[in-house]
C-alpha positions in Angstrom: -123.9 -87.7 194.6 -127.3 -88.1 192.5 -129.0 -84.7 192.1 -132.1 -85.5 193.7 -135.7 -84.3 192.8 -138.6 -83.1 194.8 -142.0 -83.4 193.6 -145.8 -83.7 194.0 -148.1 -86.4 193.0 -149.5 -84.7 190.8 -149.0 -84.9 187.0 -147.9 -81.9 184.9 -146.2 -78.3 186.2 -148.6 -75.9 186.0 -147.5 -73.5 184.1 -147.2 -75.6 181.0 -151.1 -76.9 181.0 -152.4 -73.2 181.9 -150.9 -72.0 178.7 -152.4 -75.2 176.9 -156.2 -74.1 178.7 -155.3 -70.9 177.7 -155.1 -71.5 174.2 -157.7 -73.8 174.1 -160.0 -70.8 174.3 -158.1 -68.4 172.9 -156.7 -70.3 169.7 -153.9 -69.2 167.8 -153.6 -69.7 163.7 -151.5 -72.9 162.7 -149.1 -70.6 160.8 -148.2 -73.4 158.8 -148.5 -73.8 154.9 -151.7 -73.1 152.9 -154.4 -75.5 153.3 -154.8 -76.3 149.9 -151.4 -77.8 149.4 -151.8 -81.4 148.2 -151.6 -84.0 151.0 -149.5 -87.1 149.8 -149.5 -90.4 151.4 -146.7 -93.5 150.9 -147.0 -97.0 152.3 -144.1 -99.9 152.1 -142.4 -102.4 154.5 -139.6 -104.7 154.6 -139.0 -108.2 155.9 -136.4 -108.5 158.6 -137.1 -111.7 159.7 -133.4 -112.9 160.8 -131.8 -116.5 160.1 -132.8 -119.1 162.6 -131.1 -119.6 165.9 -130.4 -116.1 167.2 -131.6 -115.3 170.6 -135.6 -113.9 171.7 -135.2 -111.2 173.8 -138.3 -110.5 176.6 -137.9 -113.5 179.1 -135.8 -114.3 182.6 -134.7 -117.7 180.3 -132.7 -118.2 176.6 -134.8 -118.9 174.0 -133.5 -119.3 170.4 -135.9 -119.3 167.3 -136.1 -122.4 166.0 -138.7 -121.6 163.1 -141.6 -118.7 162.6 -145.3 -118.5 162.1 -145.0 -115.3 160.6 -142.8 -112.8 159.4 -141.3 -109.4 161.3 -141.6 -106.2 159.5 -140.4 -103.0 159.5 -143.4 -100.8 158.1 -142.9 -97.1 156.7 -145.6 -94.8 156.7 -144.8 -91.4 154.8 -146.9 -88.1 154.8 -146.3 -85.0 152.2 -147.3 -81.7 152.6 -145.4 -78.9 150.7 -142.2 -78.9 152.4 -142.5 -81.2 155.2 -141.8 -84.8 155.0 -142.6 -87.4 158.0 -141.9 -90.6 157.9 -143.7 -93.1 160.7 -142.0 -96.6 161.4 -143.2 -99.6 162.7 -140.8 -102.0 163.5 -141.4 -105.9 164.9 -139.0 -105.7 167.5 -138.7 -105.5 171.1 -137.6 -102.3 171.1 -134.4 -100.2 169.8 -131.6 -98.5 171.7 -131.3 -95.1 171.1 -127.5 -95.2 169.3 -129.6 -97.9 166.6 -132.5 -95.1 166.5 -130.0 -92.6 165.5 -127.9 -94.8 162.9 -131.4 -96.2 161.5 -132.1 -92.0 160.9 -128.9 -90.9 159.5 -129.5 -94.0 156.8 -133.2 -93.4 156.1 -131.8 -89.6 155.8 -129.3 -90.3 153.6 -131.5 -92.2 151.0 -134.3 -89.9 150.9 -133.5 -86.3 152.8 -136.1 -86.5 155.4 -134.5 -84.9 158.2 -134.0 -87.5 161.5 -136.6 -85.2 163.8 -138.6 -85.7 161.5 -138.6 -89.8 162.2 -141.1 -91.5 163.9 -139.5 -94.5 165.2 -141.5 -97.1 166.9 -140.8 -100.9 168.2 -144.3 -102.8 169.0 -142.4 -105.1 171.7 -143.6 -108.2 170.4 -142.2 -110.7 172.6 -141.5 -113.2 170.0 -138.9 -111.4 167.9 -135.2 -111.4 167.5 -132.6 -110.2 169.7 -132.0 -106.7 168.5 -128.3 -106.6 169.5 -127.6 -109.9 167.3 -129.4 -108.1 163.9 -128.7 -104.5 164.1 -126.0 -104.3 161.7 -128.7 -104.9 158.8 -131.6 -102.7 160.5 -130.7 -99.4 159.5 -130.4 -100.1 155.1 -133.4 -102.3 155.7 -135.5 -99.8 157.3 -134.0 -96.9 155.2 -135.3 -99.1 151.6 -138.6 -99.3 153.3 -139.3 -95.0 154.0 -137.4 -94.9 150.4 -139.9 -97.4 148.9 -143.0 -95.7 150.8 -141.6 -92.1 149.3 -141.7 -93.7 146.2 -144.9 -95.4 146.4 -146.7 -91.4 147.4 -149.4 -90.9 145.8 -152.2 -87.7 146.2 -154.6 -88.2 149.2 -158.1 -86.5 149.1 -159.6 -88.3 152.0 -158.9 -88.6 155.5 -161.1 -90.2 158.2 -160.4 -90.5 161.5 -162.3 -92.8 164.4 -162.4 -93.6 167.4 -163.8 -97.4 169.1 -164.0 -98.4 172.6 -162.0 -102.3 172.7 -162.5 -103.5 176.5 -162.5 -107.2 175.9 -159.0 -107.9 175.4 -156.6 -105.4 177.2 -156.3 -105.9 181.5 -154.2 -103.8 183.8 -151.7 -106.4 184.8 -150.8 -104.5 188.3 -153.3 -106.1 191.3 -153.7 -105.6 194.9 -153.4 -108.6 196.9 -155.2 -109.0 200.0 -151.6 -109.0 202.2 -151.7 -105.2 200.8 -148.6 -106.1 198.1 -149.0 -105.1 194.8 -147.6 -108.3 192.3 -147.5 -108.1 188.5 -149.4 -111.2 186.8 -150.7 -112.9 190.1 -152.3 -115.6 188.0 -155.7 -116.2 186.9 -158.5 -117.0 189.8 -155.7 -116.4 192.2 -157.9 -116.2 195.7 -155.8 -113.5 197.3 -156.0 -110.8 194.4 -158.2 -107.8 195.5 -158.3 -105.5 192.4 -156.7 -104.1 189.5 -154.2 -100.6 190.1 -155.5 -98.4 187.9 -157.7 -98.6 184.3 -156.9 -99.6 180.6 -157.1 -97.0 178.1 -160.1 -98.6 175.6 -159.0 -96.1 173.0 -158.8 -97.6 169.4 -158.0 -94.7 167.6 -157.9 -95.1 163.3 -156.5 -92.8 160.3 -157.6 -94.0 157.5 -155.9 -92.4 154.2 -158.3 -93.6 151.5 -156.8 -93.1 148.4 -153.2 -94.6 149.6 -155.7 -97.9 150.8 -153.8 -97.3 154.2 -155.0 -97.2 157.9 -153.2 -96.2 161.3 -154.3 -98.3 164.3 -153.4 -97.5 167.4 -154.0 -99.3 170.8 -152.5 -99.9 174.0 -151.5 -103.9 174.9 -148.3 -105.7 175.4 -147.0 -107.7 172.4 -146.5 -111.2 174.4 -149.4 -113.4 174.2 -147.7 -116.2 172.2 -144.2 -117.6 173.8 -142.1 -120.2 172.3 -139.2 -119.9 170.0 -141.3 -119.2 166.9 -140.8 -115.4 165.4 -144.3 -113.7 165.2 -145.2 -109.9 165.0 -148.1 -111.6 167.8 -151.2 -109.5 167.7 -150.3 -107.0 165.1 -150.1 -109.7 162.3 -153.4 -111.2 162.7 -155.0 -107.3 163.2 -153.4 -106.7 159.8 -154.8 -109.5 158.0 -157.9 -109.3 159.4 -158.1 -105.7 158.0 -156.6 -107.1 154.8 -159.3 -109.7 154.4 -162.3 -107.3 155.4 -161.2 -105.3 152.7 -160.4 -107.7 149.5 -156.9 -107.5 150.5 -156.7 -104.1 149.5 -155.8 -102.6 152.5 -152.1 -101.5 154.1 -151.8 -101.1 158.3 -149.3 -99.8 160.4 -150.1 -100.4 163.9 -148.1 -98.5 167.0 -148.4 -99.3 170.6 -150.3 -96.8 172.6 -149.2 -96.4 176.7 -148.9 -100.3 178.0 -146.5 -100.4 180.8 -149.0 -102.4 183.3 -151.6 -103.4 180.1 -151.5 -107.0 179.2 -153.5 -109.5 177.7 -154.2 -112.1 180.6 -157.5 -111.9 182.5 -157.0 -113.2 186.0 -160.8 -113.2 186.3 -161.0 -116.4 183.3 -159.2 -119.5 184.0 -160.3 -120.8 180.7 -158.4 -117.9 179.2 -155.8 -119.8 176.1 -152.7 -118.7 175.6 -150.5 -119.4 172.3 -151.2 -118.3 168.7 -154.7 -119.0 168.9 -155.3 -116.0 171.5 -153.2 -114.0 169.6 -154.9 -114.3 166.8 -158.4 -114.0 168.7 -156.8 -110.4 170.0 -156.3 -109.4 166.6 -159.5 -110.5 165.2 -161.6 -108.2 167.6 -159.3 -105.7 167.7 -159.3 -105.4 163.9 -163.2 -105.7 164.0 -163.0 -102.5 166.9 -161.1 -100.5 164.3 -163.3 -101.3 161.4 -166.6 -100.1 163.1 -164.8 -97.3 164.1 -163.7 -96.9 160.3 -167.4 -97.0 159.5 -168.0 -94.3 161.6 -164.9 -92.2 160.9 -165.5 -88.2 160.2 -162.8 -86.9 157.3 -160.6 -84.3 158.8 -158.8 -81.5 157.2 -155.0 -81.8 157.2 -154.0 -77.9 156.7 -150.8 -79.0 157.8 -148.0 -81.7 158.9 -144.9 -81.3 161.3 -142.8 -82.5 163.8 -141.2 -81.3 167.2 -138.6 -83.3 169.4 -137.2 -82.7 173.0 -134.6 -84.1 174.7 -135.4 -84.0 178.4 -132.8 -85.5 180.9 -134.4 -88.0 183.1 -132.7 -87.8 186.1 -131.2 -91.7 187.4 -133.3 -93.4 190.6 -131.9 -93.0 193.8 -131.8 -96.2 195.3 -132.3 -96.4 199.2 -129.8 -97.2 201.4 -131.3 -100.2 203.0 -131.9 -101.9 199.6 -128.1 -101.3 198.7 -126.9 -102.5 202.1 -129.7 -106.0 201.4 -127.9 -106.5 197.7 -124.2 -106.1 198.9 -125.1 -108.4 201.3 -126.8 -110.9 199.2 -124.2 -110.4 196.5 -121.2 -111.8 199.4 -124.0 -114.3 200.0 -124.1 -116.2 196.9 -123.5 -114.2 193.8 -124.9 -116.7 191.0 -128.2 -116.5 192.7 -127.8 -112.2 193.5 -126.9 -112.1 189.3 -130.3 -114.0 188.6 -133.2 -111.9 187.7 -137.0 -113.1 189.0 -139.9 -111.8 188.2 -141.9 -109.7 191.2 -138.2 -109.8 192.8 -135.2 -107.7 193.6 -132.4 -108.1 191.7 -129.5 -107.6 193.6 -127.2 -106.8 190.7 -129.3 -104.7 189.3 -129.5 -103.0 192.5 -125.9 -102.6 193.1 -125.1 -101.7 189.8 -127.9 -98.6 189.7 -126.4 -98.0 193.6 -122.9 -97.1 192.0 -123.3 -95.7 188.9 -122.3 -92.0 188.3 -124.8 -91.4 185.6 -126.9 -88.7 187.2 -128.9 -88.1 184.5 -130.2 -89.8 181.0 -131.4 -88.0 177.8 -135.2 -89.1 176.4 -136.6 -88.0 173.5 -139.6 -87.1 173.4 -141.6 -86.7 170.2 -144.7 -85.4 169.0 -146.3 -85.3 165.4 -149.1 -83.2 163.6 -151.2 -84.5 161.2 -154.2 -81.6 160.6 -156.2 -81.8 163.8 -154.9 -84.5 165.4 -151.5 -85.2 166.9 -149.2 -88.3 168.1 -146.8 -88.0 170.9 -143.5 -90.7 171.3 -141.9 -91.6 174.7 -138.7 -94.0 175.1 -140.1 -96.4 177.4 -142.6 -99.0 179.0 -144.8 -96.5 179.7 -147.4 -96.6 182.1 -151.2 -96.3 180.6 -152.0 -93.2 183.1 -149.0 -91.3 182.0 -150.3 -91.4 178.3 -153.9 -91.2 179.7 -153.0 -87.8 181.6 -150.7 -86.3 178.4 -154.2 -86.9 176.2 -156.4 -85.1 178.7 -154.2 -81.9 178.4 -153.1 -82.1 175.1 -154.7 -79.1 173.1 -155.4 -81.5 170.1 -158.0 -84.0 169.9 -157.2 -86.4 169.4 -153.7 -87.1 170.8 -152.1 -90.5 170.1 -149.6 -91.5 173.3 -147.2 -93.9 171.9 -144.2 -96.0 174.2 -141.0 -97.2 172.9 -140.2 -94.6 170.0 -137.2 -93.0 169.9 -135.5 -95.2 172.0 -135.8 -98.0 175.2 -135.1 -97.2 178.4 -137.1 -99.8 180.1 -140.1 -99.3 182.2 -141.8 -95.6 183.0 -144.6 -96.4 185.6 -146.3 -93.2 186.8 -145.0 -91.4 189.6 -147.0 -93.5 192.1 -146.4 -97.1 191.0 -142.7 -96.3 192.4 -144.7 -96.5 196.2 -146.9 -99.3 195.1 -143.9 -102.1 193.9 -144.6 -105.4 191.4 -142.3 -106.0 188.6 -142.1 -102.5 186.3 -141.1 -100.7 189.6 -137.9 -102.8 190.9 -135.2 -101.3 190.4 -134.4 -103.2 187.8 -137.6 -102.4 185.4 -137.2 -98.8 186.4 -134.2 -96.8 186.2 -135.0 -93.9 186.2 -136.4 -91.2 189.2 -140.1 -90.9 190.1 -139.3 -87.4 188.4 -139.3 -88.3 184.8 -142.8 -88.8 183.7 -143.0 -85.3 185.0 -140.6 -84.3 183.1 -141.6 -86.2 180.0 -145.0 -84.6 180.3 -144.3 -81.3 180.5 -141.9 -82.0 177.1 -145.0 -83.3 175.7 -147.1 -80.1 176.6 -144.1 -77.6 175.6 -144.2 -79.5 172.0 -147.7 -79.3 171.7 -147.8 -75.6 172.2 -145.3 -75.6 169.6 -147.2 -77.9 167.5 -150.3 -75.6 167.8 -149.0 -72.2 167.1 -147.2 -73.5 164.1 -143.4 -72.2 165.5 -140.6 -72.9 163.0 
C-alpha cells in the first residue's frame, strides 16, 4: 500500500519560511571566504548535434531528423572563488534522466575535480532535439570537454551586473477554463468556448552579465516547442543567442536556463494570425533578447563575496491513483488494448494508468538544487514545473533575486502545483504527473532549508 499524504493548499510548511522571515530581519554573516578573493569566470560549449535519423522525442507521433537548422549545444558556465568551483550546464535536450545526470558528473569530475553537487545540470526541453536515450553514450565526455574547456578558458572578473526586464509579449499560460467548467491544455486559438487562462506567467527576465569573461546568464520561463518538424534546433534559445551576439559585435557568450514552465507556452489563443515554425521562434528570440538587453542597460553590479552550492534529495512520494480510474483502464485495457496503449493529448491513458495503479514504488528521490552567486541565488527542480511553484519559492526565498529553474538534475515529468491535480488538462493525467499532490510541498520546503543554508554560509 502507497504511504499516503495529507496536506493543505497552501504552499510551504511553516516552520521553514518563519525562519527565512526571521532572518530576513535579523541577518546572519555569509561566513563564507573573504570578499576580496578574486572572482573567475569560464565560458565554452560543445556541439552534440547527433547523426541524422535518430528519433525527436516530445510528441504522441515518431519523428526522425531528417536535417537541422541549427546546431544543439551543451554550454558550460564556470565560476571561481577561492576554493569553490561551480560549474552551470546548459544542454539542448529534452531533458536528462537522473542515472545520465549522475554519469555526466562523475565524467565532468573526473576531468577537472569539481565535485558533482557542485553541478548545475540543466536541459532547455527544446522540442526539436534528439532522443536522449539513442545519444547518451557520448553525452557525458562531451559535456565533461566542455566544463574542462570553460575551466580552462577562466579568466579574472571585476564586473558583475545584474537586471531584471518584464517580457509579456511572448509567454501565455497554456492551462484555460472552458465554459463546460473543464480545464483543457492548448484549446486552440479563438476557440469560442475558452473562458480564461488558470493562473499567470512569470514576466521575469532575469540577466548576469560577467563583463570581463563577455558572458551573460538569461533566464526566462517558456516551453522550448514553437518549431515542429524533423529539423534539430535549440528553438528559441538559438536565435536569443545570436541576437545578443549580433547586438554586441559578436562578442558576446549566453547560456540560457529555463525558468518554471510547466503550463507556459508560446501560443496565444487570443491571435489566430499567430505563425508557428522557425519564423516565430526566431521572433521569440528576437524580443526576448531585446528584453534582456534593456535590462542589461539598466543592470546594477553586485558584489559576489562568495559562491556555493547546496543539494537535497527529497523523496517525492508516487500518486495514488483512484480506484474508479483503475477500475475505467482495466476495463478499457480488456476492451481494446492497442487503443488503451495509445497516449492522446487532454486524455487518459489507460496504460499509463494501470501501470502507476500497480507499481510498488512508494516513493521517488528528487534533487533539488540551489546555487549562490554573491546576492543572488538559483534554485534547480527535476521536473515540468509549474510557473506558481517557482513563483511561490521566489517570494520566500531570502535572496533577491532567486532564479527557479525546471528540469536540472533530472526529469521526472510534469510537477503542476498542488491544485492543478483538482483542475485536470494534460500536465495533470496521470500520465504527465506521477508523482503525489505532496511533492511541490516537499520540493519547496528543500528549497527554503537550502537557502537557509545558503545564507548562513554552513559548511
Amino acid at each position: 500500500m502507497k504511504t499516503h499524504i495529507t496536506h493543505n493548499q497552501i504552499f510551504f510548511s511553516t516552520g521553514v519560511w518563519i525562519l527565512v522571515l526571521v532572518l530576513c530581519f535579523f541577518p546572519v554573516p555569509y561566513g563564507y571566504a573573504e570578499s576580496n578573493s578574486t572572482l573567475h569566470i569560464g565560458y565554452a560549449d560543445v556541439d552534440i548535434t547527433p547523426e541524422l535519423g535518430v528519433t525527436m522525442p516530445g510528441y504522441f507521433t515518431e519523428r526522425r531528423a531528417s536535417g537541422m537548422l541549427d546546431p544543439l549545444l551543451a554550454k558550460a558556465l564556470v565560476l571561481k572563488k577561492e576554493n569553490t568551483t561551480l560549474a552551470i550546464v546548459a544542454l539542448d535536450l529534452i531533458g536528462v534522466q537522473a542515472p545520465l545526470v549522475e554519469a555526466i558528473r562523475a565524467a565532468i569530475e573526473d576531468k577537472t575535480g569539481i565535485p558533482p553537487e557542485h553541478i548545475f545540470l540543466h536541459a532547455t526541453h527544446t522540442h526539436t532535439g534528439a532522443t536522449v536515450s539513442e545519444i547518451e553514450e557520448p553525452l557525458p565526455a562531451q559535456v565533461a570537454a566542455a566544463v574542462q574547456q570553460a575551466l580552462e578558458n577562466c579568466v579574472a572578473e571585476s564586473t558583475v551586473t545584474y537586471g531584471c526586464g518584464q517580457e509579456r509579449r511572448i509567454a501565455f499560460i497554456r492551462r484555460y477554463l472552458m465554459k463546460d467548467g473543464s480545464v483543457r491544455t492548448n484549446p486552440g486559438r479563438a476557440n469560442p468556448d475558452v473562458v480564461r487562462p488558470i493562473g499567470e506567467i512569470d514576466p521575469d527576465v532575469h540577466i548576469i552579465t560577467f563583463n570581463d569573461a563577455k558572458t551573460a546568464l538569461v533566464s526566462y520561463g517558456l516551453h522550448l516547442d514553437c518549431i515542429g518538424g524533423t529539423l534539430f534546433s535549440a528553438d528559441y534559445p538559438y536565435h536569443l543567442t545570436q541576437t545578443m551576439k549580433t547586438k554586441s559585435g559578436n562578442e558576446w557568450n549566453v547560456i540560457y536556463l529555463n525558468a518554471c514552465c510547466g503550463n507556459v507556452n508560446h501560443i496565444n489563443v487570443n491571435d489566430p494570425d499567430q505563425r508557428s515554425g522557425y519564423d516565430e521562434s526566431r521572433k521569440i528570440g528576437t524580443r526576448l533578447a531585446e528584453t534582456a538587453l534593456n535590462a542589461q542597460k539598466e543592470a546594477k553590479p553586485i558584489a559576489i563575496d562568495g559562491i556555493a552550492a547546496r543539494c537535497e534529495t527529497v523523496q517525492s512520494p508516487v500518486r495514488t491513483v483512484k480506484a474508479e480510474d483503475y477500475e475505467w483502464a482495466k476495463q478499457e485495457m480488456q476492451r481494446d488494448p492497442e487503443e488503451a496503449n495509445k497516449r492522446k493529448f487532454n486524455e487518459r491513458t489507460p496504460a499509463r494508468i494501470i501501470a502507476l495503479a500497480e507499481t510498488q514504488e512508494e516513493f521517488h528521490p528528487a534533487e533539488i538544487i540551489a546555487l549562490r552567486i554573491g546576492p543572488l541565488a538559483i534554485v534547480g527542480m527535476p521536473a515540468e514545473v509549474f510557473v506558481e511553484v517557482g513563483r511561490d519559492i521566489k517570494t520566500h526565498s531570502i535572496f533577491d533575486p532567486t532564479l527557479t529553474i525546471g528540469l536540472t538534475g533530472g526529469s521526472m515529468g510534469y510537477q503542476p502545483h498542488p491544485r492543478g491535480y483538482d483542475e485536470g488538462g494534460y500536465e495533470a493525467t496521470y500520465g504527465s504527473a506521477r508523482h503525489a499532490p505532496a511533492t511541490p510541498i516537499l520540493w519547496s520546503d528543500a528549497a527554503g532549508r537550502l537557502l537557509l543554508e545558503l545564507h548562513n554560509g554552513a559548511q
